[in-house]
C-alpha positions as CSV (number, residue, x, y, z in Angstrom):
1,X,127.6,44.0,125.6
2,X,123.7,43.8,126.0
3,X,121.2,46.6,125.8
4,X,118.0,46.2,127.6
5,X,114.9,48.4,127.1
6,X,111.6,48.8,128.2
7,X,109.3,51.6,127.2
8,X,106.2,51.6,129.8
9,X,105.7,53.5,132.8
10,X,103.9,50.7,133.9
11,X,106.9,48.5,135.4
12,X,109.1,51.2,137.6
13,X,113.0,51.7,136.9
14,X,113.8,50.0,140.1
15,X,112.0,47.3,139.3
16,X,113.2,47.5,135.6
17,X,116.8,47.2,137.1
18,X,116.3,44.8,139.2
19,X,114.3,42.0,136.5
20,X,117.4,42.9,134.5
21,X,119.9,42.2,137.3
22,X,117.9,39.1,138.3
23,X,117.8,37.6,134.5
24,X,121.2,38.0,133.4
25,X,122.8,36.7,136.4
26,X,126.0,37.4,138.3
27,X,128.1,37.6,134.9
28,X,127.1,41.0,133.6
29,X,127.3,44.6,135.0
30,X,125.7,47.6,134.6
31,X,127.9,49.5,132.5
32,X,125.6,52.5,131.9
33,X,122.2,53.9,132.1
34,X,120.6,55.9,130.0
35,X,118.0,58.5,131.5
36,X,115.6,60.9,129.9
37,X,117.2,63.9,128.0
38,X,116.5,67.2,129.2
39,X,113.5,67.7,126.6
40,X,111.3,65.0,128.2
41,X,111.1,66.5,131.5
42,X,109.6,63.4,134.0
43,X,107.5,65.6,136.0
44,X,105.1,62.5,137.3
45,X,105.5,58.7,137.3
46,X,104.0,57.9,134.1
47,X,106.5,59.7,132.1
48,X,109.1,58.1,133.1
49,X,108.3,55.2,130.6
50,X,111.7,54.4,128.7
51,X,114.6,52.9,130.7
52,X,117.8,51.9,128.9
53,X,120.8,50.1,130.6
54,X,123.7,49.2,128.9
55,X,125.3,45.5,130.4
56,X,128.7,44.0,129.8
57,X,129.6,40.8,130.5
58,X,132.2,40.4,133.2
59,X,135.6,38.7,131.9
């Protein structure tokens, strides 16, 4: 299992995702992702600043 993290709305989460995919290679998976709880409403790009995704590696 691997969390990755990055807290600035300056890289986008489909970039995020994709650096992530890119780096760990074929032999993980997006197991989950964690999005912004209800109290941090991401009402413009900028606040959309912490992306979580938890990976596991494929057996």
């Amino acid at each position: 299992m691997l969390v990755a993290a990055c807290c600035t709305s300056r890289i986008e989460r489909s970039q995020f995702d994709k650096v992530v995919a890119e780096t760990l290679g074929p032999g993980f998976e997006r197991e989950t992702v964690i999005t912004p709880e209800i109290d941090h409403p991401v009402g413009f790009p900028q606040a959309d600043y912490l992306k979580i995704g938890w990976y596991r590696k494929r057996a």
